[in-house]
C-alpha positions as CSV (number, residue, x, y, z in Angstrom):
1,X,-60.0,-57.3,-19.6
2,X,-60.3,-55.9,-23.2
3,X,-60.8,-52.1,-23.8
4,X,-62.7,-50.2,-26.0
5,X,-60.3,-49.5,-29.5
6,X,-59.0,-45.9,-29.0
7,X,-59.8,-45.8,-25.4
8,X,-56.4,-46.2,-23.2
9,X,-56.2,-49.1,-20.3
10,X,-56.8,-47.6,-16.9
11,X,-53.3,-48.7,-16.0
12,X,-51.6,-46.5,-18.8
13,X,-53.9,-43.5,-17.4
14,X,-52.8,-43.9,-13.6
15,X,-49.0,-43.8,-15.6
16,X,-49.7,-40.8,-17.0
17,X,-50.9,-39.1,-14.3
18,X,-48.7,-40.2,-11.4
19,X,-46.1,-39.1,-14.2
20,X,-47.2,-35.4,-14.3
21,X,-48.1,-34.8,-10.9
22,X,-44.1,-36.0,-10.4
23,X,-43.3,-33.8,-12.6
24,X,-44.8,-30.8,-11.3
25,X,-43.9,-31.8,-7.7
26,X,-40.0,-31.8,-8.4
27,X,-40.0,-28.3,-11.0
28,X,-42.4,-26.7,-7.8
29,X,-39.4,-28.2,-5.4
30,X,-37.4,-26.2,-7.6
31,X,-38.7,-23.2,-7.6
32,X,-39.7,-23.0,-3.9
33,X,-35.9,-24.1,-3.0
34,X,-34.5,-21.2,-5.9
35,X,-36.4,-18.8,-3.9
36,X,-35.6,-19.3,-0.7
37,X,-31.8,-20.4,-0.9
38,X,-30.8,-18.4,-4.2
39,X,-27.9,-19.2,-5.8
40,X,-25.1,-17.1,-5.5
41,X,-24.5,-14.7,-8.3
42,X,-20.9,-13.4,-9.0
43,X,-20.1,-10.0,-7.2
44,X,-18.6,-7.9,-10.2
45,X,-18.8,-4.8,-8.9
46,X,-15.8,-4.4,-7.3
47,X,-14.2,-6.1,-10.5
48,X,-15.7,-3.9,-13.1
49,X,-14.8,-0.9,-10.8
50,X,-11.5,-1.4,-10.1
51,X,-11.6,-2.2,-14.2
52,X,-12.6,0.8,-15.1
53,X,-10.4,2.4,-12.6
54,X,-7.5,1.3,-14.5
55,X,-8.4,2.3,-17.6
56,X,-8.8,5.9,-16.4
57,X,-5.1,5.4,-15.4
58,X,-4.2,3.7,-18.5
59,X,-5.6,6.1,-20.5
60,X,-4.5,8.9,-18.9
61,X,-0.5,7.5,-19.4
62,X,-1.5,6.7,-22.8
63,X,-2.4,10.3,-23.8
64,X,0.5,11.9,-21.7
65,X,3.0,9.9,-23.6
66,X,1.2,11.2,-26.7
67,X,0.4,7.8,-27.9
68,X,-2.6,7.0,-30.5
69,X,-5.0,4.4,-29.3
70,X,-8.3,2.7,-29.8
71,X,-10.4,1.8,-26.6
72,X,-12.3,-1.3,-27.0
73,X,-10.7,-2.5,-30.0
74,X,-11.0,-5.9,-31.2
75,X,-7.6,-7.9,-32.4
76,X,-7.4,-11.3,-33.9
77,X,-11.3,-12.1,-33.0
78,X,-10.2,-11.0,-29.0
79,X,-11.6,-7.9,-27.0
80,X,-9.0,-6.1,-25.9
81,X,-8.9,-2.9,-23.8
82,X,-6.2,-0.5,-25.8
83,X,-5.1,-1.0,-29.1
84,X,-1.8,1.3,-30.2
85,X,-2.3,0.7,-34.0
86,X,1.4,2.7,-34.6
87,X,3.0,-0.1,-32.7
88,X,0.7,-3.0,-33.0
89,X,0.5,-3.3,-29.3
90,X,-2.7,-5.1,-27.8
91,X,-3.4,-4.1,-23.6
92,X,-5.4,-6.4,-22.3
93,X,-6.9,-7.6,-19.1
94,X,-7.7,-10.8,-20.4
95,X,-5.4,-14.0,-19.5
96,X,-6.9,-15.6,-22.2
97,X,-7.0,-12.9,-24.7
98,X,-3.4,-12.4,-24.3
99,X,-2.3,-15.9,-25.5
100,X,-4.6,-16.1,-28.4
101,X,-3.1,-12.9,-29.8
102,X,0.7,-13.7,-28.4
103,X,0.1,-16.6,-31.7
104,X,-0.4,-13.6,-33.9
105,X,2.0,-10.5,-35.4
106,X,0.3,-8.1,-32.7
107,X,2.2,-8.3,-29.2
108,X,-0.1,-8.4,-26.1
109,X,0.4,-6.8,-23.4
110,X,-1.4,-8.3,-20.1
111,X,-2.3,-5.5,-16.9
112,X,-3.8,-6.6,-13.8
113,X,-6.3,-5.3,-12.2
114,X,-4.3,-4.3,-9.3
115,X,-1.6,-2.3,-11.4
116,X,-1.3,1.3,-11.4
117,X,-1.6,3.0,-15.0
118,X,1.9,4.6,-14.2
119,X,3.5,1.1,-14.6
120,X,2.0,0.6,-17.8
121,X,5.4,2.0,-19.3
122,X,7.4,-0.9,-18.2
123,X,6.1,-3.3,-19.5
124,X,5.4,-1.9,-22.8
125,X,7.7,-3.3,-25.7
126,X,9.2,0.3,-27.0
127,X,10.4,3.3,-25.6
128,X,8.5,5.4,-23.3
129,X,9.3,9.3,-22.2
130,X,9.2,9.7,-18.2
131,X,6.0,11.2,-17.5
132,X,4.6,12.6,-14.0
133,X,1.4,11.7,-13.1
134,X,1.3,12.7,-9.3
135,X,2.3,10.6,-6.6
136,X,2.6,6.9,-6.8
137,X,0.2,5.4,-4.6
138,X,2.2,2.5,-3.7
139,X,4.8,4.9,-2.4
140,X,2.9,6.6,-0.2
141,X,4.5,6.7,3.1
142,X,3.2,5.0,6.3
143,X,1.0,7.5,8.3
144,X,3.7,6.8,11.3
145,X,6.4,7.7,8.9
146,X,4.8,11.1,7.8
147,X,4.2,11.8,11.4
148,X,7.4,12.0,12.2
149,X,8.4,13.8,9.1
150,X,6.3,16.5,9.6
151,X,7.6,17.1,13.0
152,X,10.9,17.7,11.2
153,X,11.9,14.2,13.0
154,X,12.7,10.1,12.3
155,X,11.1,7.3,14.3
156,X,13.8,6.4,16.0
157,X,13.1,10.0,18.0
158,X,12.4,9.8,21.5
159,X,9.4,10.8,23.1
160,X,11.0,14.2,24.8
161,X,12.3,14.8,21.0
162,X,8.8,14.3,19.7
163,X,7.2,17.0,22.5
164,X,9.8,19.3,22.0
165,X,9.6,19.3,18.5
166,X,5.8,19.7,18.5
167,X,6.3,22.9,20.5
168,X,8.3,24.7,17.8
169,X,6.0,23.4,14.9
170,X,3.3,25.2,16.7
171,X,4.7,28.2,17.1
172,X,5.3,28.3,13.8
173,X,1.9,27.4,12.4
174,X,-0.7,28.2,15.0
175,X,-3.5,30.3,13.8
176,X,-2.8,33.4,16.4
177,X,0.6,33.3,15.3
178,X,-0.4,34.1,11.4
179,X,-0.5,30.3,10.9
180,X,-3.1,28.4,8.7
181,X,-5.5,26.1,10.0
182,X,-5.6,22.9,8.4
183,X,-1.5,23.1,8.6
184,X,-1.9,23.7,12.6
185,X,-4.4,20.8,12.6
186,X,-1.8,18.5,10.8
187,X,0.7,19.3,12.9
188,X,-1.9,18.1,15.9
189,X,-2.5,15.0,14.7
190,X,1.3,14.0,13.6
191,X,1.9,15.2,17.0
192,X,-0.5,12.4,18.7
193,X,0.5,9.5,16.1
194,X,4.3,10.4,16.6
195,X,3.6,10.4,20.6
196,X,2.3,6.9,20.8
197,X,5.2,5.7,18.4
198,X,8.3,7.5,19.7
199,X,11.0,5.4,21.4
200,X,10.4,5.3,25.4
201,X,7.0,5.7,25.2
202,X,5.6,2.2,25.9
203,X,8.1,2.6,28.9
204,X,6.9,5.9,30.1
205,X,3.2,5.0,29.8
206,X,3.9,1.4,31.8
207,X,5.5,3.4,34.6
């Protein structure tokens, strides 16, 4: 069957049309299926936070050892964190960062994440004075551990020890007694850990 010139043969048209309808079927498929299973975006919070964390810490051992730097400093066409332009030292948290610069004169240093600022002086590649920023937090001792301690006792105490112990320390720091509160409120509580951990106990309680 001959068409009219410029007119398109019904055949072509159905084409075209069963064509876009597809179309629009699959990309509204899409969109229905984006919205009610989204994909997954990366949680970076605790990331970022426990980035920004550290470079609280690191800049906080920085300026006790009285050491110029530049936060956010860019080295070799790399983002890096610290840059000590004195020493030519680049701290970074990037794995990648650090071994495109490692090709160049600068010397990278890589931190994780996970590392305390206070440890940044190790791995540094000069000398570094021994500075005190409070207690290390991964030498904290086990709440079982300070229980003990602050009865004036070890673990390996017995439970008698642990009672008889707990008696003086109150008399010492009970509030009646000219004692402060909070301290009298410790001692309570290492008294009740120790308790439950001192040597005999299990024994006692099964009897």
């Amino acid at each position: 069957m001959q068409t009219e010139p410029g007119v398109l043969p019904e055949w072509l048209l159905l084409g075209l049309v069963l064509g876009v309808a597809g179309t629009l079927v699959v990309a509204g498929l899409f969109v229905l299926a984006n919205r009610v299973f989204p994909a997954e975006r990366p949680n970076r919070q605790a990331t970022d936070g426990g980035e920004m964390r550290r470079r609280a810490e690191l800049r906080e051992y920085l300026t006790a050892i009285d050491e110029q730097f530049a936060e956010n400093h860019f080295v070799e066409g790399q983002h890096v964190a610290f840059y000590l332009p004195k020493r030519d030292v680049a701290i970074t948290f990037d794995a990648r960062a650090y071994y495109r610069i490692e090709r160049s004169p600068t010397i990278p240093v890589l931190v994780e994440h996970e590392m305390p600022g206070v440890y940044l002086g190790a791995r540094l590649p000069f000398e570094t004075p021994e500075v005190d920023l409070g207690p290390d937090p991964e030498e904290e001792p086990h709440p079982t551990v300070q229980a003990f301690s602050e009865l004036g006792l070890t673990q390996s105490a017995s439970l008698d020890d642990v009672k008889s112990a707990y008696r003086e320390r109150v008399k010492e720091v009970h509030p009646d007694h000219g004692g402060n509160e909070n301290e009298f409120k410790r001692v309570r509580e290492a008294y009740t850990t120790a308790k439950q951990h001192a040597s005999g106990a299990s024994r006692q309680r099964a009897s």
